[in-house]
C-alpha positions as CSV (number, residue, x, y, z in Angstrom):
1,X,75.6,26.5,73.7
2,X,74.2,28.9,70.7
3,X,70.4,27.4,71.8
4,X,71.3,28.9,75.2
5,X,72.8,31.8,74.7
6,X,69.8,32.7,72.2
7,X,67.0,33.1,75.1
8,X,69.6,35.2,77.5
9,X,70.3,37.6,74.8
10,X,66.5,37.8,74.1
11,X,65.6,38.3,77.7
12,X,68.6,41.0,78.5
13,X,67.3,43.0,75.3
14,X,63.9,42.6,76.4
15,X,64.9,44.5,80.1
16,X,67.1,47.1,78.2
17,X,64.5,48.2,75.8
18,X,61.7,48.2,78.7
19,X,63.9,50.4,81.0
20,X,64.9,47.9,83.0
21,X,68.8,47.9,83.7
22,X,70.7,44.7,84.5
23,X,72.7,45.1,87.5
24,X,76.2,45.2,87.5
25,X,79.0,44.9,90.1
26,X,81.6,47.4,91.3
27,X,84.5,46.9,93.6
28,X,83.6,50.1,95.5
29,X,80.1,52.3,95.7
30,X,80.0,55.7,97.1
31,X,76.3,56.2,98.0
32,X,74.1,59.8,98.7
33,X,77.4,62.1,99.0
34,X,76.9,65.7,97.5
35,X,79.5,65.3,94.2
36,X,82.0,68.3,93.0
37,X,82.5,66.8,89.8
38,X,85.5,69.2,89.3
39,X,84.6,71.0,86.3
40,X,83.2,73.9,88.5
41,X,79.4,72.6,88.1
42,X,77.3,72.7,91.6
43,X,76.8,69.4,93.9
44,X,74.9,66.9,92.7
45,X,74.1,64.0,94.9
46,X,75.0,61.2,93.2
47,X,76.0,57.7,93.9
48,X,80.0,57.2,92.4
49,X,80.8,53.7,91.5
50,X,84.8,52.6,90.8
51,X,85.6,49.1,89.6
52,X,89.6,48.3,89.5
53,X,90.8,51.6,89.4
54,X,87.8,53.7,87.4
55,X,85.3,55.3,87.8
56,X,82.3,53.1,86.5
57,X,79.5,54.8,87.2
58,X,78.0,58.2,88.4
59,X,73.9,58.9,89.0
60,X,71.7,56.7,90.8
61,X,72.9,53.3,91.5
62,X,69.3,51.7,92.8
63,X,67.8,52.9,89.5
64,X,70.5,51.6,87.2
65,X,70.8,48.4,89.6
66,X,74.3,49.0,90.5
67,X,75.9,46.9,93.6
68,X,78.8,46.7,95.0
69,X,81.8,44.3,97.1
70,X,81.7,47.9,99.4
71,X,79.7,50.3,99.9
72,X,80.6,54.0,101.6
73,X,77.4,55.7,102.9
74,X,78.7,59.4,101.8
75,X,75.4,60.9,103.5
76,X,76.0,64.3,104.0
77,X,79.1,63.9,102.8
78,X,81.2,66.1,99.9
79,X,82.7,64.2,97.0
80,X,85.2,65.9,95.0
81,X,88.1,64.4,92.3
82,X,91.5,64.0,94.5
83,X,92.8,67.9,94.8
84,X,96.2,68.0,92.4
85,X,99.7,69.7,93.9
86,X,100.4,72.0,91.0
87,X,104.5,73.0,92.9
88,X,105.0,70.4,95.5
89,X,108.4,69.3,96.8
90,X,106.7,65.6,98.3
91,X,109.9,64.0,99.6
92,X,108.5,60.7,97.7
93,X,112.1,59.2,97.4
94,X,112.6,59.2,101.4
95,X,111.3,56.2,103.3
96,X,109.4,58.6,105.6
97,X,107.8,60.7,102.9
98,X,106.6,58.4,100.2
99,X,103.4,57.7,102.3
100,X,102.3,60.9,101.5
101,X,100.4,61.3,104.8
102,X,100.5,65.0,105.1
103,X,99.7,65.7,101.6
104,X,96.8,63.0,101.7
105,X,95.0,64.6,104.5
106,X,94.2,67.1,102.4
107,X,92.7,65.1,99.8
108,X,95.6,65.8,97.5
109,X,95.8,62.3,95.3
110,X,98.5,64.4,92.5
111,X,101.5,66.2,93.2
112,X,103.9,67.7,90.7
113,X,107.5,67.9,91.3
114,X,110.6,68.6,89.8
115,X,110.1,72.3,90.4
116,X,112.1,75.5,90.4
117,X,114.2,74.2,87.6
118,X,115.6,71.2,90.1
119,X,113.8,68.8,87.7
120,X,116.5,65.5,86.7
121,X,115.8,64.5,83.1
122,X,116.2,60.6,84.3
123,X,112.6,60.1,84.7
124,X,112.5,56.6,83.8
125,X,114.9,55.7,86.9
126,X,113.0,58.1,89.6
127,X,109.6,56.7,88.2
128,X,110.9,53.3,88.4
129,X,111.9,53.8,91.7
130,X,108.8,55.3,92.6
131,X,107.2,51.7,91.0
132,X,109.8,49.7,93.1
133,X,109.1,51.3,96.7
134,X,105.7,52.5,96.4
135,X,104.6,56.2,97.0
136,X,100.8,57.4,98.4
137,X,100.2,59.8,95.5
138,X,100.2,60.1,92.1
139,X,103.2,61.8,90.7
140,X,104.0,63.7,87.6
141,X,107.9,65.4,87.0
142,X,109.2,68.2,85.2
143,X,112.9,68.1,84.0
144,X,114.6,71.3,85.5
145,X,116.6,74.2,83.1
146,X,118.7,74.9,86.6
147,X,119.3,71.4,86.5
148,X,120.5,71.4,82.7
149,X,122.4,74.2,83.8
150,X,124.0,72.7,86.7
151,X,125.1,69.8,85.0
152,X,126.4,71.8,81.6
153,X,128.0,74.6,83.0
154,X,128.0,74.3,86.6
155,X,127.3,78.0,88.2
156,X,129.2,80.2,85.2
157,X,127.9,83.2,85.5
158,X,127.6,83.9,81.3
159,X,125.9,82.5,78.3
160,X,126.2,79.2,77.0
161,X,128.8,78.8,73.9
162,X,126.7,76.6,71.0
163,X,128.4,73.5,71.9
164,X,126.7,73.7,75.2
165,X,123.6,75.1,74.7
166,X,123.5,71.4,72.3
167,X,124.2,69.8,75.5
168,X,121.7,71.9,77.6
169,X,118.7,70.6,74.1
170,X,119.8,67.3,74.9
171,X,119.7,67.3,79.0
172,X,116.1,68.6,78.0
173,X,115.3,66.9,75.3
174,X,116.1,63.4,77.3
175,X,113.7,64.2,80.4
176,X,110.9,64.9,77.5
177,X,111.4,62.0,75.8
178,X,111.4,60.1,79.2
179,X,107.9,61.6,79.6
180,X,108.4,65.0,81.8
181,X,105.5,67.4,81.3
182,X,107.9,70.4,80.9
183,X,110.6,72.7,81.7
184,X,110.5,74.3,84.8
185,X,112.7,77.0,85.6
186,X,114.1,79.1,88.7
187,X,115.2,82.0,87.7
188,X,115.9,83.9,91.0
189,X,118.1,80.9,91.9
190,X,121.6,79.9,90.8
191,X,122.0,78.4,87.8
192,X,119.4,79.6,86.5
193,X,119.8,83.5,87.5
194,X,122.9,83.8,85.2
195,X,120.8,82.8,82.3
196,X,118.9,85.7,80.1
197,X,115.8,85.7,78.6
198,X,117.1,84.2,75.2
199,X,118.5,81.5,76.8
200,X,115.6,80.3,78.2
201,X,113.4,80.6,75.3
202,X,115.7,78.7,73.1
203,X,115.5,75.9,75.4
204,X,111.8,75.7,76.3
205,X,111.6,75.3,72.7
206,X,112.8,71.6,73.1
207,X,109.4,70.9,75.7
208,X,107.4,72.6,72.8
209,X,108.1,69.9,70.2
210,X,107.0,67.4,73.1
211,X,103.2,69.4,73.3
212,X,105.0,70.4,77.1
213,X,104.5,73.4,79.3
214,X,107.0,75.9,81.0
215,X,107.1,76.1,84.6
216,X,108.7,79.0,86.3
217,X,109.5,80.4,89.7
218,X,110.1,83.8,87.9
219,X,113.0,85.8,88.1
220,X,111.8,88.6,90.6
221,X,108.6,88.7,92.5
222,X,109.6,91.7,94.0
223,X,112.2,91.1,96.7
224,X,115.0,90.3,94.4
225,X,118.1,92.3,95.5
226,X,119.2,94.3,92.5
227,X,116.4,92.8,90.4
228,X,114.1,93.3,87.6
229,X,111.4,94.7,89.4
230,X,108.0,91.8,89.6
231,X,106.3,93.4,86.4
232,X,109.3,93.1,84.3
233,X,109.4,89.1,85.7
234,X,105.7,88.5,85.0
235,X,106.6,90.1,81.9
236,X,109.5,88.1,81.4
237,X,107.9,85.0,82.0
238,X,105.2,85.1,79.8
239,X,107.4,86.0,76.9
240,X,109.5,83.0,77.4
241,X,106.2,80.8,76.7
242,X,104.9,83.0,74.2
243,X,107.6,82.8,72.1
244,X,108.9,79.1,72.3
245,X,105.5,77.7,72.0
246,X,104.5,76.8,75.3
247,X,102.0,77.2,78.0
248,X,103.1,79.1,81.2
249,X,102.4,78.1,84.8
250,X,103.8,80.9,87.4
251,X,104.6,79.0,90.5
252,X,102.9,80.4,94.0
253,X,102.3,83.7,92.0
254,X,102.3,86.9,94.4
255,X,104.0,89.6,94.5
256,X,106.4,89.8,97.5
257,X,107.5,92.7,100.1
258,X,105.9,95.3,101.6
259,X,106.2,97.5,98.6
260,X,104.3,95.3,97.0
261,X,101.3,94.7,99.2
262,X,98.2,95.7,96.9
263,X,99.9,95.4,93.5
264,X,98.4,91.8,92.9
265,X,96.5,93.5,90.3
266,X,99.1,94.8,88.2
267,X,100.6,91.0,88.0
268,X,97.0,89.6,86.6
269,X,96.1,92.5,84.5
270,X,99.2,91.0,82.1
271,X,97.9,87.3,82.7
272,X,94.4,88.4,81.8
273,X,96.7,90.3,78.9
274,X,98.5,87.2,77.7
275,X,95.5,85.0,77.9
276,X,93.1,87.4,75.8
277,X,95.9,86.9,72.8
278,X,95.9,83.4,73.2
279,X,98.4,82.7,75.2
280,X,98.0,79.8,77.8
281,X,99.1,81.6,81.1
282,X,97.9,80.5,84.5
283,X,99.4,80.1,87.9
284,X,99.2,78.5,91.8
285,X,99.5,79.8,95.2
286,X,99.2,79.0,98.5
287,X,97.4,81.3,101.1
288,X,100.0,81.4,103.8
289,X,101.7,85.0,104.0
290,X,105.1,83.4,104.5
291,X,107.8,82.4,102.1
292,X,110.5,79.1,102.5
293,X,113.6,79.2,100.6
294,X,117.5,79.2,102.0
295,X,119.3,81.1,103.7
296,X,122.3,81.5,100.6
297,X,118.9,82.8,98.7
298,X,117.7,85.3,100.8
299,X,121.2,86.7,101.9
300,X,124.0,86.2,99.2
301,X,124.1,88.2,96.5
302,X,124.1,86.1,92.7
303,X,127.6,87.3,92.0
304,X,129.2,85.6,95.3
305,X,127.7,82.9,94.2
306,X,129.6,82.7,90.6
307,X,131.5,79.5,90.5
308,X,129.9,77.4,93.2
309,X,129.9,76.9,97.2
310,X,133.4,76.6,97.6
311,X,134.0,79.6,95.5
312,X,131.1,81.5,97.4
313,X,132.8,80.2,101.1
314,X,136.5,81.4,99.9
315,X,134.7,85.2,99.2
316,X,133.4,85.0,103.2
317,X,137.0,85.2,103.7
318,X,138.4,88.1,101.8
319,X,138.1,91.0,104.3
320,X,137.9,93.2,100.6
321,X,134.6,90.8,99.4
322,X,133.0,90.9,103.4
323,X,132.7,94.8,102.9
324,X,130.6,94.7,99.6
325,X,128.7,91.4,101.5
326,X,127.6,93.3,103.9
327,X,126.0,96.2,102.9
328,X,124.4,94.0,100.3
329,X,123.0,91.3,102.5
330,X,121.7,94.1,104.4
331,X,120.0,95.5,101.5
332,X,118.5,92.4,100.4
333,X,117.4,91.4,104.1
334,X,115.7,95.2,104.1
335,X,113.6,94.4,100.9
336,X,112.3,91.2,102.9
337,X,111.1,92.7,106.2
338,X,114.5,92.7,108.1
339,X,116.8,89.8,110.0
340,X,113.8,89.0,112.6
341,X,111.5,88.1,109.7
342,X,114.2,85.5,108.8
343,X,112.9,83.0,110.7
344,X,115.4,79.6,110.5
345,X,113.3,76.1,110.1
346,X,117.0,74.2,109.0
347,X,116.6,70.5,110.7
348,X,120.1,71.7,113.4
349,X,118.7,72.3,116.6
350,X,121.0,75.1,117.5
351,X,119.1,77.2,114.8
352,X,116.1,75.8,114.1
353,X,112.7,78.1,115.5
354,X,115.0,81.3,115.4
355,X,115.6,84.2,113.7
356,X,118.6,85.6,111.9
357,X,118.2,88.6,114.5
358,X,117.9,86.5,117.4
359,X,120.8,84.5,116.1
360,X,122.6,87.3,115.3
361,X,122.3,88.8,119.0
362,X,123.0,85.8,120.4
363,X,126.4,85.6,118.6
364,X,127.3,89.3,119.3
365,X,127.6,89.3,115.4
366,X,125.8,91.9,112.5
367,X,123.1,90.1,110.5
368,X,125.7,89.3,107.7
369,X,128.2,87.9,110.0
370,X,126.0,85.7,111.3
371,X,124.0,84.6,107.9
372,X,128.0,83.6,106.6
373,X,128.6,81.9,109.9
374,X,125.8,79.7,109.6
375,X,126.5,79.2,105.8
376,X,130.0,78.2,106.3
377,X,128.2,74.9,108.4
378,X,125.9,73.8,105.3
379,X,122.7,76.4,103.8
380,X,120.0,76.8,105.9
381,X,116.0,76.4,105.1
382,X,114.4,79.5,106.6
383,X,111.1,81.0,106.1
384,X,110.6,84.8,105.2
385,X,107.8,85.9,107.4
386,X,104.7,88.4,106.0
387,X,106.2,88.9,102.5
388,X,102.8,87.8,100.7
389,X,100.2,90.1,101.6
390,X,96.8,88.6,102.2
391,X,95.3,91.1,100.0
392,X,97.2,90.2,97.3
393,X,96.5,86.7,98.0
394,X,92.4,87.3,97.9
395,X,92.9,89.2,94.5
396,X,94.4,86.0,93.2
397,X,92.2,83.2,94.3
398,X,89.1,85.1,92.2
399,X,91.1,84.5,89.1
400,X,89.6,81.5,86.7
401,X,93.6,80.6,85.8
402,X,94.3,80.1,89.6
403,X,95.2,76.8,90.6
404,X,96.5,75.8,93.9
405,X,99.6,74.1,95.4
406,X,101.7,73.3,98.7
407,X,105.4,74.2,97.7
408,X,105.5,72.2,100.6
409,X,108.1,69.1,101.7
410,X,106.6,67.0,104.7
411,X,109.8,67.3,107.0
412,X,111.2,64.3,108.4
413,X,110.1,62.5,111.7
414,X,111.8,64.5,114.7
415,X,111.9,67.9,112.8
416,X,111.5,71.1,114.7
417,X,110.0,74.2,113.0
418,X,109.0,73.7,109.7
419,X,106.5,75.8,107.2
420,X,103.0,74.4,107.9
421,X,102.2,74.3,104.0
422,X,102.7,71.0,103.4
423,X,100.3,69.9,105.8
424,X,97.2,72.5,105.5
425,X,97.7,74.4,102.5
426,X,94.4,73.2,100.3
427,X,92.4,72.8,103.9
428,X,93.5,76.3,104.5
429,X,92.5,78.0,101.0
430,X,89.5,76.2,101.5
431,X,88.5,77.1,104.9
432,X,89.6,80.7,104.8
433,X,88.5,82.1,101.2
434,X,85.2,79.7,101.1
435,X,83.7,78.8,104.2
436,X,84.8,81.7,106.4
437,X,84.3,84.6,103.9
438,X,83.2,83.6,101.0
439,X,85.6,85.4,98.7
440,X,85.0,82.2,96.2
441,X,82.4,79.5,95.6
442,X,83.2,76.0,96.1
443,X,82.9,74.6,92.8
444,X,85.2,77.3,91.6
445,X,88.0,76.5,94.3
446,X,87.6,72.5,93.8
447,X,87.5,73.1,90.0
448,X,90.8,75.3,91.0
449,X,92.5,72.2,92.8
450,X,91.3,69.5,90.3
451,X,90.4,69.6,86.6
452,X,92.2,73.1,85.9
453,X,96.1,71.3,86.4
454,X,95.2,68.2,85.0
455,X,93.8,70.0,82.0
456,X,96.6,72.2,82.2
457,X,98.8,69.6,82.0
458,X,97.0,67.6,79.4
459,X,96.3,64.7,81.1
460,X,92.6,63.7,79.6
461,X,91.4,61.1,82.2
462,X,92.0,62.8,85.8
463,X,90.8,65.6,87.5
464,X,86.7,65.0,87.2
465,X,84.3,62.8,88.9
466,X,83.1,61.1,85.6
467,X,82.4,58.1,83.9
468,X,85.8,56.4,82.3
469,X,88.3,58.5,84.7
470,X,90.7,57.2,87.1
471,X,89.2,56.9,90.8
472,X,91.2,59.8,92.8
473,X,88.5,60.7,94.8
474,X,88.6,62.8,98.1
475,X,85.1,62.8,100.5
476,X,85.2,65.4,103.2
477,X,83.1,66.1,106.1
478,X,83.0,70.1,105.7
479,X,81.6,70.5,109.4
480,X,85.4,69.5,110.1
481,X,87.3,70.8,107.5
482,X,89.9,72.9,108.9
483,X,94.0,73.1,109.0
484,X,95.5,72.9,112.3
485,X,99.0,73.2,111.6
486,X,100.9,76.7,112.4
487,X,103.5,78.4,112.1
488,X,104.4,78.0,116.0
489,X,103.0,74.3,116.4
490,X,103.5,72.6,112.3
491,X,103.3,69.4,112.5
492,X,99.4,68.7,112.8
493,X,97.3,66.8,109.6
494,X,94.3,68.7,108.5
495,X,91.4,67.5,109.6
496,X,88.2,66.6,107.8
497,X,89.2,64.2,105.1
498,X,87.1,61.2,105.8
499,X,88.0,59.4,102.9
500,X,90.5,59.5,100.3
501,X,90.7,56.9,96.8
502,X,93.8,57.0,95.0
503,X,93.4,55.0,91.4
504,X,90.9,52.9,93.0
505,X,92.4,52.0,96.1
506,X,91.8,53.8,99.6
507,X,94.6,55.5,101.0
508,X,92.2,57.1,104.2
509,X,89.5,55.2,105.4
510,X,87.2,56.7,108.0
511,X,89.8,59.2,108.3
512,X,92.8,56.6,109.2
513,X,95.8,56.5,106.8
514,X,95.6,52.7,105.4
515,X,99.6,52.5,104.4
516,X,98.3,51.4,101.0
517,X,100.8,52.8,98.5
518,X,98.6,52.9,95.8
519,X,99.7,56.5,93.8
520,X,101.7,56.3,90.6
521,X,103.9,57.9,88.0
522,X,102.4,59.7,85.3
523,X,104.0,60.2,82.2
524,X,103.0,63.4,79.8
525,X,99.7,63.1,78.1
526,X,98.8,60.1,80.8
């Protein structure tokens, strides 16, 4: 055998060193598409080449005698890394939502839950799941301080004594060690909206031992009744990174209400602040001018909500407690447009594709009545119609720290009325700010919904179209790219997505969803 080998060695140094290359073989070759490669650089046209579930090679594959089992002619074609959901709530534990079908139409290969401070901190057993039943995306989790909250001191409306702010390190400290990226935190929400600023810090300084970040959906953008105001949140926010150690990732950042509209500016000037000190602040939105939260949220003041549902229900019935209800669900339905922008997208058909007006008039009831009629059934998801202004929105999407996400769910099959984020927000961002005005370049968006979070999020081999990375690739045919869903008709897939690799493995194939459940879960640092 050594005779033999000796003339192939001397033959394959003899091609190398004349500029010959010997070919080699890839599972899959993407041929002349126009390649993004993420990190806000121009096209290229390129040829991509992914064996198992890498990227193998990216240039010319005649000229470096690349072949391949298959070969995509991407001809015309755009080639970008797979877009990541920097605030998703993909329903990947449901039967009908781990496909990821809505989310994977828009070339969204990532998506990042645990949000709003919901995070568990048993993310061995949800990724393990996850392993077990399959799921269309990949998926990374951050372990939730309204969940730590929740499950330490239930909904106390007062700081935590030392023993329990131990247990509240430890709820933390296990999700970290179990591999969460961060804290996230929802601050306008109970639990979370009884702790101060203090608080928090103290415990985001469990994810900064851990190299993690801090995710927030801040206190008050603007429309919180009896709130801090949204500079004193921004404010806020960035403080509680600064001071623990961490970076800072402001969930679907705008400002909210009308009194609002034009004051994106005032928000970023204290990013652009933060960031010129050294601190690592950026944020996500989604270009839709309509929120979705509940109904409790929108129309219960924090302090009904002291001590939990049942304690929140027996208030509804104290004629005393409905008095100070109602002229404070009225003033916290007046800083959010009024009852008809309350517009009901709960899954029971009675409600769902109406507003808390028309509700409200249909019942002979006020607003508040009605709001505590339908909250003694169960909360309700509604949407808050027009309180982003698209102004504010523009301003935003110029910014080099903006990233981009859904804060979307995929409702289940049957649903009525639902937001139509979670089926066109990327398509949307992407049609509207680049295509049809311009306002951004498209290297900068892709770069935006693609290397910026997984950088972000320090996870080294994602996010780029580049030798050695995973394969999450997304190829779109930008003639067709454009989001059909609405706010009247929802439930439409964005179109132009003709192709979409996750780790290798095509998920859409000439623009049909395979079923191949090929995303995984990604633990911090990858």
């Amino acid at each position: 055998m050594g005779n033999m080998r000796t003339p192939l060695l001397v033959l394959i140094t003899a091609l190398v060193t004349s500029g010959v290359t010997v070919a080699q073989t890839a599972d899959v070759l993407i041929v002349g598409g126009r390649v993004l490669d993420g990190a806000g650089n121009p096209w290229v046209q390129h040829d991509v080449a992914i064996t198992r579930d890498r990227i193998t090679f990216v240039g010319a594959a005649r000229d470096a005698g690349i072949r391949a089992r298959d070969t995509i002619d991407a001809t015309g074609l755009l080639v970008t890394p797979g877009f990541w959901d920097m605030h998703s709530h993909a329903a990947l534990d449901e039967p009908w939502g781990k496909g990821a079908r809505a989310f994977l139409h828009q070339g969204i290969t990532t998506v990042v839950l645990g949000v709003d401070g919901g995070g568990t901190n048993e993310i061995t057993r949800v990724f393990d799941s996850f392993r077990e039943h399959g799921i269309g995306v990949n998926v990374l989790l951050y372990v939730g301080h309204g969940a730590a909250r929740g499950t330490v001191m239930g909904n106390a409306a007062r700081p935590p004594t030392p023993d329990e702010m131990a247990a509240l390190k430890a709820y933390v400290r296990q999700g970290m060690e179990q591999g969460a990226v961060g804290l996230s935190s929802g601050l306008f929400y109970t639990p979370g909206y009884y702790a101060d600023t203090d608080e928090v810090v103290e415990l985001n300084g469990v994810p900064a031992e851990y190299g993690g970040v801090y995710d927030t959906h801040d206190r008050d953008l603007g429309a919180a009744y009896q709130g801090i105001g949204y500079d004193a949140s921004v404010r806020e926010a960035i403080e509680i990174g600064e001071r623990a150690g961490t970076p800072v990732i402001f969930s679907h950042f705008n400002p909210q209400g009308r009194h609002n509209y034009g004051r994106a500016h005032v928000g970023a000037a204290l990013i652009d602040s933060a960031r010129a000190r050294g601190v690592n602040v950026m944020a996500a939105q989604h270009v839709y001018t309509a929120t979705q939260s509940s109904l409790s949220a929108y129309t219960v003041p924090r302090w009904a909500s002291v001590g939990g549902w049942r304690a929140m229900l027996a208030r509804f019935r104290d004629p005393m407690i409905v008095q100070q209800l109602d002229t404070a669900t009225m003033s916290m339905l007046a800083l959010r447009g009024g009852a008809d922008k309350i517009f009901i997208v709960d899954e029971r058909p009675d409600l769902n594709g109406k507003t808390l007006a028309g509700v409200a008039a249909e019942w002979s009831l006020t607003a508040p009545q009605a709001a505590r009629r339908i909250l003694e059934r169960g909360n309700a998801s509604v949407m808050n119609l027009d309180l982003y202004d698209i102004e504010n929105t523009r301003l935003l999407a110029t910014k080099e720290w903006i990233m981009t996400c859904t804060d979307g769910r995929a409702p289940p099959p049957g649903a009525g009325k639902v937001h139509p984020r979670p089926y066109g927000a990327f398509t949307r961002k992407l049609r509207l700010f680049v295509y049809d005005e311009g306002l951004i370049s498209l290297p900068f968006a892709v770069r935006g919904m693609t290397s910026l979070g997984a950088e972000f999020l320090g996870i080294p081999d994602r996010g780029l179209i580049k030798e050695g990375f995973v394969a999450d690739i997304a190829i779109f045919d930008e003639s067709r790219l454009q989001d059909r869903a609405t706010y009247d008709n929802p439930h439409q897939y964005a179109e132009g997505a003709v192709h979409v690799i996750v780790n290798g493995q095509f998920a859409i194939r000439d623009g049909d969803v395979t079923g191949v459940l090929a995303g995984r879960p990604i633990l911090r640092g990858g």
